[in-house]
DOTOR-12569 format. One record per residue (C-alpha): residue in three letters; x, y, z. Coordinates in steps of 0.5 Angstrom, whole numbers, plus 2048, in hexadecimal, padded with zeros to 3 digits. Example, Ala and Ser with C-alpha at 12.3 -4.5 7.8 and 13.67 -1.06 7.14 Angstrom:
REM residues 2
{residu ALA, x 819, y 7F7, z 810} .
{residu SER, x 81B, y 7FE, z 80E} .
END
This chain:
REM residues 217
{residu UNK, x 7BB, y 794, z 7EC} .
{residu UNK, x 7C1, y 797, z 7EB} .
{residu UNK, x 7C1, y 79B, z 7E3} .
{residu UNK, x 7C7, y 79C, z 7DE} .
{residu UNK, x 7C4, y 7A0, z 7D8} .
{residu UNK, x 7C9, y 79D, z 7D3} .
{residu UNK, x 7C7, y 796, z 7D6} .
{residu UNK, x 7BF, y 797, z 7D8} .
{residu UNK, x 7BC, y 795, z 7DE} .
{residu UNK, x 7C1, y 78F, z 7E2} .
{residu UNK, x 7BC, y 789, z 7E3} .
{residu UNK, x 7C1, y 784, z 7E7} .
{residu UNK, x 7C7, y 784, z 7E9} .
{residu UNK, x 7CD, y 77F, z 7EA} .
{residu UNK, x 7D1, y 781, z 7EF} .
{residu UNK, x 7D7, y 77D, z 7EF} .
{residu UNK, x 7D8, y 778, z 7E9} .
{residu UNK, x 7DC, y 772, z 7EC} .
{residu UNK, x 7DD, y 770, z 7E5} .
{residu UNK, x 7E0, y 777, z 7E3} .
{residu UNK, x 7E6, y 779, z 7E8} .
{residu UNK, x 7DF, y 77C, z 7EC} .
{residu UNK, x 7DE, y 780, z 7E8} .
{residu UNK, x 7D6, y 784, z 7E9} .
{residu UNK, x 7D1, y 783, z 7E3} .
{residu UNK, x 7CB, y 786, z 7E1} .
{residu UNK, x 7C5, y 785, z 7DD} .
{residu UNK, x 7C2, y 78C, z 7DA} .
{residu UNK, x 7BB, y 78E, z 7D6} .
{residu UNK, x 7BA, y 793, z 7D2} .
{residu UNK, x 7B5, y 794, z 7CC} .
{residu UNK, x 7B8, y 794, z 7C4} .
{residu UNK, x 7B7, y 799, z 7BF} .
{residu UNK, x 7B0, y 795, z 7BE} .
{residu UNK, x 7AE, y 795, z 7C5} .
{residu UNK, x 7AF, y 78E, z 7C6} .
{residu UNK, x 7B2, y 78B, z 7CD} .
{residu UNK, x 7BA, y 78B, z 7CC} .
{residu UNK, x 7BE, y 787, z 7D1} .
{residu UNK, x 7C6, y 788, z 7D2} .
{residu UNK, x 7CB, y 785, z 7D6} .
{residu UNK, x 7CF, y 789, z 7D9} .
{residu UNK, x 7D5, y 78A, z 7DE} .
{residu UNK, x 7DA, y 790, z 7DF} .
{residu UNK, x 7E1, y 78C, z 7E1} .
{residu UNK, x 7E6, y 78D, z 7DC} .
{residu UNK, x 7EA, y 786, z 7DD} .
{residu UNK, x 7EC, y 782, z 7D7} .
{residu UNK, x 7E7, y 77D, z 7D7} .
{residu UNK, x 7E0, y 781, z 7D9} .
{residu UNK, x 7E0, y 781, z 7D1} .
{residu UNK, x 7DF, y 77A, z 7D0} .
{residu UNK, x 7DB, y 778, z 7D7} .
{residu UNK, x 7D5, y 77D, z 7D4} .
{residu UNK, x 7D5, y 77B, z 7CE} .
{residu UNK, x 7D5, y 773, z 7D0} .
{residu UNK, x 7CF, y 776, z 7D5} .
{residu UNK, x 7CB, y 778, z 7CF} .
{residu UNK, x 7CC, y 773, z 7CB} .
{residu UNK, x 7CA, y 76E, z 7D1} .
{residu UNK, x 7C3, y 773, z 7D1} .
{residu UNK, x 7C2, y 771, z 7C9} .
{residu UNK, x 7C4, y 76A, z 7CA} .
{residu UNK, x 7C1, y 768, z 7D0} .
{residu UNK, x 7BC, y 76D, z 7D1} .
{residu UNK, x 7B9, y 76E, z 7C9} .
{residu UNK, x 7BB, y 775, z 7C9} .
{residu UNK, x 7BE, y 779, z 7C3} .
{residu UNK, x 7C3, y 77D, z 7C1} .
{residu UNK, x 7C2, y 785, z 7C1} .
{residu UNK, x 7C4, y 788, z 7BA} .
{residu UNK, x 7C9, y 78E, z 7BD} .
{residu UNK, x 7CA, y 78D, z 7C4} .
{residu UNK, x 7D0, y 789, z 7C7} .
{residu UNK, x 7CC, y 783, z 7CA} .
{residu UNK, x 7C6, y 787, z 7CA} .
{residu UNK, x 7C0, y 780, z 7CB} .
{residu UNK, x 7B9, y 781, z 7C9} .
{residu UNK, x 7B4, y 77C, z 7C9} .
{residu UNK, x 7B1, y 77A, z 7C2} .
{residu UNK, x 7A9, y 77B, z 7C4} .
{residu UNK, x 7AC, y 782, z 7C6} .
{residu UNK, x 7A9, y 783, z 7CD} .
{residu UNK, x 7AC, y 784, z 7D2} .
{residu UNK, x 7AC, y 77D, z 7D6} .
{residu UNK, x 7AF, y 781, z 7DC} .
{residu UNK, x 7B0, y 77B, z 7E2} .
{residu UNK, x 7B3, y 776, z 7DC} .
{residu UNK, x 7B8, y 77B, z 7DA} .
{residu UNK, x 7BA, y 77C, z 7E2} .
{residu UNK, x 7BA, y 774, z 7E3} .
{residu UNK, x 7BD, y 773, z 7DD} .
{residu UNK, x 7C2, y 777, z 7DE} .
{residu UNK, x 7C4, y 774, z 7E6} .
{residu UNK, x 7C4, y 76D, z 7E2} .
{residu UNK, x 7C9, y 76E, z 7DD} .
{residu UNK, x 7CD, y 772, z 7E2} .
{residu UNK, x 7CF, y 76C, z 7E5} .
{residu UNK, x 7D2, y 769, z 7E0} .
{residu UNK, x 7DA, y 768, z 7DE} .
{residu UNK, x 7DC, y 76B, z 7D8} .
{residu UNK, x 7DE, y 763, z 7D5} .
{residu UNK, x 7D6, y 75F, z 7D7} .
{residu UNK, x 7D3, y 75F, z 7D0} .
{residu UNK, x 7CC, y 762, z 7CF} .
{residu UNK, x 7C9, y 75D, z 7CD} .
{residu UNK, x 7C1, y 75E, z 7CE} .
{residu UNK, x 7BE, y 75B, z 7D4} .
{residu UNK, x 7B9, y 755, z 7D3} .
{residu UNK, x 7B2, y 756, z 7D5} .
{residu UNK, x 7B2, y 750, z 7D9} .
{residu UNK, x 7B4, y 750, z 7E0} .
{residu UNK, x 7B4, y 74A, z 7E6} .
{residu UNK, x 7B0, y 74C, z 7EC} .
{residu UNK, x 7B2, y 749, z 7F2} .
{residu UNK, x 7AC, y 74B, z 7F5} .
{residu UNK, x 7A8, y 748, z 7F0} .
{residu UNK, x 7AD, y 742, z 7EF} .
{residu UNK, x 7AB, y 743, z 7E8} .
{residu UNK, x 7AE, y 747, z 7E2} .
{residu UNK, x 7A9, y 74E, z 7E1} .
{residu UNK, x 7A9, y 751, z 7DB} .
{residu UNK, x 7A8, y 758, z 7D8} .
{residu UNK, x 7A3, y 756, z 7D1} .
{residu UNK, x 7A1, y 75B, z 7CC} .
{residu UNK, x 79B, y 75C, z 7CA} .
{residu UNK, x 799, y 763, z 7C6} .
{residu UNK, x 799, y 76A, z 7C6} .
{residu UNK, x 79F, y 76B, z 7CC} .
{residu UNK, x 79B, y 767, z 7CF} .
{residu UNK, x 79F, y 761, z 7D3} .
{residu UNK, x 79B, y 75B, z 7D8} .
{residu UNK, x 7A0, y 758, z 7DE} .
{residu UNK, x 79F, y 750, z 7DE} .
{residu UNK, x 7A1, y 74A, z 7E1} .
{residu UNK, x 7A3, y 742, z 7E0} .
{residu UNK, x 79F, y 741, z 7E6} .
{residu UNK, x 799, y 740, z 7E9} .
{residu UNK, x 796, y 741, z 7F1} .
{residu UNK, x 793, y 745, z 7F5} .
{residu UNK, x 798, y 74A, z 7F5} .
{residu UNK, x 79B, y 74A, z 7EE} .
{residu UNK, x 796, y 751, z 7ED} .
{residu UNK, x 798, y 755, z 7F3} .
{residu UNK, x 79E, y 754, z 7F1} .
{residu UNK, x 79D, y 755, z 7EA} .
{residu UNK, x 79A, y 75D, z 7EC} .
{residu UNK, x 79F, y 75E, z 7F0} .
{residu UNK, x 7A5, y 75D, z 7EB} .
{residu UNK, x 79F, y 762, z 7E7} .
{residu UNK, x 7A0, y 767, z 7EC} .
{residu UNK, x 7A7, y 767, z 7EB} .
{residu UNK, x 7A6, y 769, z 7E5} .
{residu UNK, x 7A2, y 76E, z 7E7} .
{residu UNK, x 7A6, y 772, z 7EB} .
{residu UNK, x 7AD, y 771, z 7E8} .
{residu UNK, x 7AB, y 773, z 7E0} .
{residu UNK, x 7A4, y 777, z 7E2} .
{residu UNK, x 7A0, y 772, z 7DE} .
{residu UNK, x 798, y 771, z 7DF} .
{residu UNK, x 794, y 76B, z 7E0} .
{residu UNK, x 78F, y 769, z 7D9} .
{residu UNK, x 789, y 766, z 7DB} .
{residu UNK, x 788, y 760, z 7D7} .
{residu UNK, x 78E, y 75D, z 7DC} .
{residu UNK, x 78E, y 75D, z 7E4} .
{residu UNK, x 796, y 75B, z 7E1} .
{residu UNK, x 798, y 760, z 7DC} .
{residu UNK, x 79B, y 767, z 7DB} .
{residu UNK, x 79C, y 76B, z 7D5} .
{residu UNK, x 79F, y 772, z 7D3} .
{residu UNK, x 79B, y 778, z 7D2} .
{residu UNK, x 79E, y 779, z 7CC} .
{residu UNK, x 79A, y 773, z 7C8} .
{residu UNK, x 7A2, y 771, z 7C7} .
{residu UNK, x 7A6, y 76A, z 7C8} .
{residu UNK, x 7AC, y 76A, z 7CC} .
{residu UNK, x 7AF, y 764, z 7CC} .
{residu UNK, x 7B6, y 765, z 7CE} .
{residu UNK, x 7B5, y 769, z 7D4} .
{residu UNK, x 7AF, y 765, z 7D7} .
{residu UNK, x 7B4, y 75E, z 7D6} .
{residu UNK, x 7BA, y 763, z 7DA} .
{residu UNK, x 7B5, y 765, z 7E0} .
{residu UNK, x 7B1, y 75E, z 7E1} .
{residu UNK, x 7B6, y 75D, z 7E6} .
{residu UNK, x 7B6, y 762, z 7E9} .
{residu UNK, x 7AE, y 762, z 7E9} .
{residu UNK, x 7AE, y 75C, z 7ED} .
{residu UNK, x 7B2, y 760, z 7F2} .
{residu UNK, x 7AF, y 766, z 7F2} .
{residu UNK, x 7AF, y 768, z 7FA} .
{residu UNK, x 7B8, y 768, z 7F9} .
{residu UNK, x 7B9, y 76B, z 7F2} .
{residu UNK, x 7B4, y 771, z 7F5} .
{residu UNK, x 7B9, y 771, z 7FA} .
{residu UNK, x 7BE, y 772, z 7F7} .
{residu UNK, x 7BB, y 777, z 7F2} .
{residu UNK, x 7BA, y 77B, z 7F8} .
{residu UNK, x 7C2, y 77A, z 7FB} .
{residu UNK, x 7C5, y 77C, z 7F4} .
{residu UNK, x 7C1, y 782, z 7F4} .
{residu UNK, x 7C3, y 784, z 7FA} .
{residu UNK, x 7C9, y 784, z 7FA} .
{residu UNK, x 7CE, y 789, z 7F8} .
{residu UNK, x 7CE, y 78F, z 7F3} .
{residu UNK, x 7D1, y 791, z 7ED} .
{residu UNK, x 7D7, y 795, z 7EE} .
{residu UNK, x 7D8, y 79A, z 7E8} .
{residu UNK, x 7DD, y 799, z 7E4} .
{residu UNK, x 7E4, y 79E, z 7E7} .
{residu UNK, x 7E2, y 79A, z 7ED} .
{residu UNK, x 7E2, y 793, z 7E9} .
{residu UNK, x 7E8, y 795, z 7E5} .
{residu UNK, x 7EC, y 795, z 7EB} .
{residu UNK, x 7EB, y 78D, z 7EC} .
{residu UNK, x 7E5, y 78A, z 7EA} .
END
């Protein structure tokens, strides 16, 4: 990982932000004063506008994804259960990448169509961090599919099976998350592709220092 003292350790990057004159953004963790996770975005280019797209990106990670505002650091996020939730951050991050700086960040709804099922699959809370996938359906391959999206889970935010249900996922942190789990539903029905894709942008390009983003970055 590529590492900035002042930044911490550089977890994701974007290399070219199409909504932001291609500018690269990054996302950084660090511990605070407290030892607690703190996660910044980041990018070194100077243009007028990079201000705005940070901050538009951080804001879209609290109100798309449930993260918070740290006190003291320029869109510095944490989560509130204060653990580190490493693969939601790095997703969290891709996805709101993607927006423009005009789309409204409006909360995503914990219920989605699947055209695989040909029925609407849900994200349903139960207790203690703990979430259970289900369906408006039934058949023999409804609970396949179900395990599948779980899976999904599983690799995109690091989640761990609970006994009590072959369909549910939780967080070790024993703590709800509403808002990155409705964001990822999606993206857990299609898990192969956003697997992919999570690996093509890390893999593309580095961040220039900041004398050779001076120069037009």
């Amino acid at each position: 990982m590529h590492i900035k003292p002042e930044l911490g350790r550089r977890i994701q990057l974007h290399s070219m932000d199409p909504h932001c004159s291609d500018i690269t953004v990054a996302v950084y963790e660090q511990l605070d004063k407290s030892g607690q996770p703190l996660f910044i975005v980041h990018s070194y280019s100077r243009k007028d506008e990079v201000g705005k797209r940070l901050e538009f990106l951080a804001e879209a990670m609290v109100q798309l994804g449930g993260m918070e505002r740290a006190s003291g650091a320029a869109h510095g996020l944490r989560w509130p259960c204060g653990e580190r939730h490493l693969a939601a951050t790095k997703r969290l991050f891709l996805e709101v990448c993607k927006l423009s700086m005009d789309e409204a960040l409006n909360p995503r709804p914990g219920r989605l169509h699947d055209p695989k099922l040909g029925a609407d699959v849900s994200c349903a809370t139960r207790w203690q961090g703990r979430y259970e996938i289900v369906a408006e359906a039934e058949g023999s391959g409804v609970e396949s599919r179900l395990k599948a999206i779980c899976a999904g889970y599983l690799k995109l935010a690091e989640m761990e099976r609970w006994q009590e249900s072959e369909t549910g996922v939780q967080f070790a942190c024993g703590m709800s998350h509403d808002p990155i789990m409705n964001l990822l539903l999606f993206r857990a029905m299609n898990a192969r592709a956003a697997l992919r894709e999570q690996d093509m942008m890390a893999s593309r390009g580095v961040l220039a220092a900041p004398s050779a983003q001076a120069q037009g970055t």
